[in-house]
N, C-alpha and C positions, 0 to 999 in steps of 0.2 A: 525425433524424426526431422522434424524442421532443423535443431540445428544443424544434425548430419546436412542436411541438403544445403542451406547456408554455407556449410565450409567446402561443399564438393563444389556451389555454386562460384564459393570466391578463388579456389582453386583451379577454377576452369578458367576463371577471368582473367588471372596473373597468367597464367601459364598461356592464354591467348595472346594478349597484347605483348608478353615479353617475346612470344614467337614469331609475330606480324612485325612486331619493332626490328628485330634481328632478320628477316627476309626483307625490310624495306629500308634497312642500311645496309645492307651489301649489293640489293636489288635495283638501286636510286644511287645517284648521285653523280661524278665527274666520271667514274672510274665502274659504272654497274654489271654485275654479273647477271645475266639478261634471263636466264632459266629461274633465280631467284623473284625477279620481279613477279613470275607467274603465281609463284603461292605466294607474295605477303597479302593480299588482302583475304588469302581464305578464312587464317583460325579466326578471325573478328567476324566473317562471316556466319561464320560455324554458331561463335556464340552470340549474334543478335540476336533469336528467335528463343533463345533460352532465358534470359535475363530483361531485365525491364530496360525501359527504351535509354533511362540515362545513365545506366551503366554499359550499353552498348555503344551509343555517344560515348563516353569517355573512354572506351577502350579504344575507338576507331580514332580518337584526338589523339592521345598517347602512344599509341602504337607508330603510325606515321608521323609525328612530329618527334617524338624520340630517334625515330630511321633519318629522320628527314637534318640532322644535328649532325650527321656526315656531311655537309655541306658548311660547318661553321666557318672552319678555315680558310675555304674558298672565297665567300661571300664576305668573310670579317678581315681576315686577314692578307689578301691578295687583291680582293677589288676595294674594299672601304668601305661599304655598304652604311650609311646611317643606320642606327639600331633600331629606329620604325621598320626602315625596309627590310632591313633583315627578318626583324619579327614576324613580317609580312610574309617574304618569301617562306620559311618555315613554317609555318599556320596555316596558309593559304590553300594547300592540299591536303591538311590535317579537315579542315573545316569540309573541304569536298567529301571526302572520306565519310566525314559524319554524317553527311545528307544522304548518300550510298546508301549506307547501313537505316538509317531511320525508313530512307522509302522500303527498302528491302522488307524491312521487318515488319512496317504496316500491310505492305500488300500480300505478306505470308499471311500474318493473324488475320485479313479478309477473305481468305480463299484464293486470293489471283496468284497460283505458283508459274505460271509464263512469265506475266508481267512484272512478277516480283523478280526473276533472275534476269530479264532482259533490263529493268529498272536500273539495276548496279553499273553495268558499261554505259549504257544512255544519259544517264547524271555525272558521269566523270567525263564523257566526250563532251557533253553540253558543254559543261564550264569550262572545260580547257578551251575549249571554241570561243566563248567570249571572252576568256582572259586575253587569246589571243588577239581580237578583234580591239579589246581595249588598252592591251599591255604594250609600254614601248617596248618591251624587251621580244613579241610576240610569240614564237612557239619554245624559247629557251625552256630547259628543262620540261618540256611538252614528255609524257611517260612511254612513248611510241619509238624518243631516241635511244631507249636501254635496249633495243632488240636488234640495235644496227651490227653485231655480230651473227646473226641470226637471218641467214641471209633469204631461204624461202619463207622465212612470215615476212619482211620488209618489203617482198615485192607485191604484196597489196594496196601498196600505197599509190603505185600507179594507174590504178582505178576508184580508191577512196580516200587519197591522201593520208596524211599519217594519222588519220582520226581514223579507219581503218583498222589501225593497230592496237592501237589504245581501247578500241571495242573487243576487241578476243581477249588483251590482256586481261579484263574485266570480266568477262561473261564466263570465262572457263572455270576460274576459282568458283564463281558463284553456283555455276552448275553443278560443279561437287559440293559445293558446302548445301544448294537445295535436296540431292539425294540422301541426305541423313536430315531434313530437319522436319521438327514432330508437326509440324502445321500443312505440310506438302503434301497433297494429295499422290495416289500412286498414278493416276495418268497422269497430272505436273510433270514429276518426276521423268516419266517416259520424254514427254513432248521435249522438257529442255534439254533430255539428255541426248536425243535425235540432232535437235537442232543444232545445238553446241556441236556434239559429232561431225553433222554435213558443213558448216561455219570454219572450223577448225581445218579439218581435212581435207576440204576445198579449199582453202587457202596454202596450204602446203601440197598441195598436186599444183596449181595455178603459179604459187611462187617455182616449184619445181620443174616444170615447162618452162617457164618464164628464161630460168638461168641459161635451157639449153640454146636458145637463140646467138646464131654465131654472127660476128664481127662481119661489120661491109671489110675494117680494112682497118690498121692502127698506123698513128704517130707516135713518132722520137719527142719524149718533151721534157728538160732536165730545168731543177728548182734548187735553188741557193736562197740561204738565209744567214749572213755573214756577220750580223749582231743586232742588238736589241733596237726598239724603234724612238730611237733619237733624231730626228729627221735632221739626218747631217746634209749644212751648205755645203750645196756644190762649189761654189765661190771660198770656201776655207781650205785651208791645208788638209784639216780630217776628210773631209766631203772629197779631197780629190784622190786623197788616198786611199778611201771606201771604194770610187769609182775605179780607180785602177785594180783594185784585188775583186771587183765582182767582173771587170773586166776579164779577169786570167781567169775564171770561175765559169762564165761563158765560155770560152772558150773552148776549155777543158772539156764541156759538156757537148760542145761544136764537134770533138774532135771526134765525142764519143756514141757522135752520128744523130746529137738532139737538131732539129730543126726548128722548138720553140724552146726561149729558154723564161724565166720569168725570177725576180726577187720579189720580197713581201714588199707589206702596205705601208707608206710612209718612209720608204727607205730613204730618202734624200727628200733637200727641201729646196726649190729655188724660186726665181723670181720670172727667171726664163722657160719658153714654151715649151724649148727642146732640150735633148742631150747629144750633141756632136760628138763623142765618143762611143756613143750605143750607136748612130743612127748610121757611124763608119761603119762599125763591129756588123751589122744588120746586113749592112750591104757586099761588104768584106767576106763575107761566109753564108752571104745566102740565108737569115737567119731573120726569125720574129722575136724582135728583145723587147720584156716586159718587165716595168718597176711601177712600184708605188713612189707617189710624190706627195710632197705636202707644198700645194702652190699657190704664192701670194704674187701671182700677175696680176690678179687684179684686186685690187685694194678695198674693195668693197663685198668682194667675195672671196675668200680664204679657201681653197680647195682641198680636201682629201680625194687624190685622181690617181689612176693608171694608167702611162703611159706607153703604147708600144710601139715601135718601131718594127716598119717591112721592109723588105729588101725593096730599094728602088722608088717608095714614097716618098713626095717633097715634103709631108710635115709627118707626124706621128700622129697617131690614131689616138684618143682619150675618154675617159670615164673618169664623171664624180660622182663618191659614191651618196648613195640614196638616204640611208639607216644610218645615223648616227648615233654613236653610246653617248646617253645623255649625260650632262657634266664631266664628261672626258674628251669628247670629241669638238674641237673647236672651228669649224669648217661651216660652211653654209651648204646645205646637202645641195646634191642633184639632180633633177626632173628627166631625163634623156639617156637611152638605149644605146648601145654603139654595138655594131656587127663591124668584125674586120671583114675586109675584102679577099673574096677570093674561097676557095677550098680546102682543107675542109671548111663550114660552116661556124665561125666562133666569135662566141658572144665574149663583153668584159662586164666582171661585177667586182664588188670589195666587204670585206670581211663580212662585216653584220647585215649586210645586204641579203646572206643568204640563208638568214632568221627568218627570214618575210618569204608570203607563199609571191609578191605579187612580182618577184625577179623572175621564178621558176615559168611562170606564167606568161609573161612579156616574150621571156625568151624563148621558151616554144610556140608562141604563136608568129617569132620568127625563124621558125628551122633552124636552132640551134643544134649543132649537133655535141660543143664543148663547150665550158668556159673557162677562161683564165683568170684565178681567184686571188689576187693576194691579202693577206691575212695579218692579223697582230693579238696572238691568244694571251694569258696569264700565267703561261708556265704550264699550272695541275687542271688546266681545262682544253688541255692541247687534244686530247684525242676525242673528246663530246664536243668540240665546236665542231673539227674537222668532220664529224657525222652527221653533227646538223645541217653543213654544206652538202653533202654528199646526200641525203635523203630528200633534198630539191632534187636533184640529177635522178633520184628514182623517178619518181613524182610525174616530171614534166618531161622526161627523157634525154638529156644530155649526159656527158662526160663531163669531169671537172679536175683541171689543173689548179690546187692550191696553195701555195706557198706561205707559210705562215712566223710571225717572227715569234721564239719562247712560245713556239705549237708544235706541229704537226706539217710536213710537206707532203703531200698525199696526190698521188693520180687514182684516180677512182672512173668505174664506168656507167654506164646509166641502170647497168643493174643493183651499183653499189658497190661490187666488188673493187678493194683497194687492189691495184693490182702493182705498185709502191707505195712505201712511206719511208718517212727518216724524221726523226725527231730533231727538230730544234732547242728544246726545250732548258738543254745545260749547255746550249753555246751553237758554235758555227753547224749548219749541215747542207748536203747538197745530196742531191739523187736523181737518176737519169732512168727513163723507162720506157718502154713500147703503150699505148694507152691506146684501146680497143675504140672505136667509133661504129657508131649505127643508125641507120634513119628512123628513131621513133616518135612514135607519135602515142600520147595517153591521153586514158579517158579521165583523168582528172586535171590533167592540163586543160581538155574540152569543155569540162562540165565543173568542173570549181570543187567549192565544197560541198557538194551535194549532199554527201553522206551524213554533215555535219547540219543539214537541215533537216533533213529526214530523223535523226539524230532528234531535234528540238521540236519537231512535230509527236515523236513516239513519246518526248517527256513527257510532254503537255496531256496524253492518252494517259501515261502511268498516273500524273497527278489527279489526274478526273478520278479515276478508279480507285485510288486512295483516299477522294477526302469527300467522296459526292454521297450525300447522305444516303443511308440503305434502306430500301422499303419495308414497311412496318410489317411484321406476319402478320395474317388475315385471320 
């Protein structure tokens, strides 16, 4: 009899982990299919309460870090990741995963079936929370960006930020895998299965409302990306010849009624403050021209900036940007906000600036209503960066024009919805669009990461209840 159970035991094990492995490599990564993300942590859920604690650990490590190996190419072979970091990156949410599952499972075999299903989403928010807080990289690969197709669950995040997300994503697997497990009481069962219910479904009537909110009013805003980011001198023959063909590039897009036009990040690199050929073109057709610059005016700070030009301004408006990729980015970041003048309301950021919640933030607590984003992706992470920009604009409520070089050219509104794109990705692209504007205002622009505190208060409850010794029978 034992061995029977032993082989049904170890057959339960493979067949979980290779199914949680297979839902969180197609579920995760540059390219996620977001319905997937929902089940991979169930079957390892399923089987913690069945198996002893370190064969649920090892299936919950295995499972997500075999999924998590769709990322190889990216991180090894597109960015260069040293093989600590990478290790890192790979493991990192394998290890979360294992704390998941362990608290789960102590707090089933103690009786607490609320706090054991609530415990699963509360320890994966927790830590992304501080990874964030610690990581330069800050909410990259955060598991809340696989649902940016999924357009009523991501409008949660304008009242809980994307740690919101990452909470359902978590608590719903767990609530089905609590209704079958042998330790769960039947009112457990009922309580999580309500609460998951009203959780769930409230946020999809809430996202659902949310969508219908109609537009104050849109702009014309067209984005070119004419080659890779070599930050060609203005001063060279390349550089002037770049300028002349994103000149005709404007133009075109002038003709085709954009009244903002914008290239990516680092497009040109000069010495000088201005570009007399955009700042004619500007004034020439009535027209807001944006480019990235790489600028060495001042010798002691190297600037990665955004430069725009308005009709009729004696200088151009600028932005350096904030967040730099570490060992790639050679600039002295930026300290300082720029709002253009005038109507509608728009703010300037740059690429990895919109990784960080603290851009989203700044800029709604200046009545942003856009931003003008230019960008510089890696080719196969062109449309997860593009959404990690885009999920600030839920967030804090703006619209986002972002131009990206070997990415994504995306107009997006503060719901999320792209409402363009065009890939840059195998070479030149440009696209022109009407982009929806609104005056919002959110409560997580208001109120921060609230959730993600609350979030680290309910931990600190589950571990009490976990580990605080149990009174003796009498």
């Amino acid at each position: 009899m034992a061995s029977k159970r032993d082989s049904f035991l170890l057959a339960a094990w493979l067949a979980a982990t290779a199914l949680s492995a297979l839902c969180w490599w197609f579920g995760s990564g540059v390219h996620p299919q977001w319905r997937l993300t929902w089940l991979a942590p169930l079957p390892v859920l399923w089987l913690a309460p069945r198996v002893r604690a370190h064969w649920a650990s090892l299936a919950a490590f295995v499972a997500y870090a075999a999924g998590e190996f769709n990322l190889w190419a990216y991180i090894h072979s597109y960015i260069g990741l040293p093989p600590a970091v990478e290790v890192y990156a790979i493991c990192l949410c394998s290890v979360i995963l294992v704390l998941c599952v362990l608290l789960f499972r102590r707090l089933l075999l103690r009786g607490h079936t609320l706090a054991a299903a609530l415990a699963v989403p509360t320890v994966w928010v927790a830590a992304e929370y501080v990874n964030n807080l610690l990581s330069p990289h800050a909410t990259f690969f955060n598991i809340g960006y696989t649902q940016m197709d999924a357009l009523t669950v991501i409008q949660i995040a304008a009242v809980t930020g994307i740690w919101g997300i990452g909470f359902l994503l978590l608590l719903l697997p767990t609530a089905i895998a609590v209704q079958s497990a042998p330790h769960a009481s039947k009112r457990g069962r009922i309580t999580v299965a309500v609460l998951t219910a009203i959780l769930v479904l409230g946020t999809v009537a809430y996202g659902d409302w949310r969508l219908q909110a109609p537009a104050a009013g849109t702009i014309r805003i067209g984005l070119v990306s004419l080659q890779k980011p070599t930050q060609a001198a203005l001063d060279s023959p390349r550089g002037q010849a770049l300028e002349a063909r994103y000149i005709d590039a404007f133009s075109r897009l002038a003709h085709d009624g954009a009244h903002i036009v914008l290239a990516p990040e680092t497009t040109f690199a000069s010495v000088d403050a201005s570009i007399p050929a955009f700042a004619q073109l500007a004034s020439q057709r009535d027209l807001i021209v944006g480019t990235g610059l790489d600028s060495s005016g001042d010798p002691q700070a190297r600037r990665n900036m955004l430069m725009v030009f308005q009709p009729g301004a004696m200088s151009p408006a600028t932005y350096n940007k904030h967040h730099l990729l570490i060992g790639m980015d050679p600039f002295t970041p930026g300290n300082s906000y720029t709002m253009l003048e005038g109507t509608p309301r728009i703010g300037l950021a740059i690429c990895k600036d919109m990784d960080f919640h603290d851009i989203g933030w700044a800029y709604a607590a200046r009545h942003a209503q856009m931003l003008l984003v230019p960008a510089s992706d890696f080719t196969i992470d062109g449309w997860l960066h593009s959404r990690m920009a885009i999920m600030r604009g839920v967030e804090s409520g703006f619209a986002i024009a972002r131009a990206a070089h070997a990415g994504r050219l995306t107009l997006s509104d503060d719901r999320g919805r792209v409402v363009a794109e065009a890939s840059s990705e195998g070479g030149d692209a440009e696209l022109v669009g009407d982009l929806p504007l609104r005056d919002t205002h959110t409560l997580y622009a208001q109120w921060g990461d609230w959730f993600a505190w609350l979030d680290l208060i309910a931990l600190a409850a589950w571990l009490v209840l976990a580990f605080l010794p149990r009174n003796a029978p009498k």
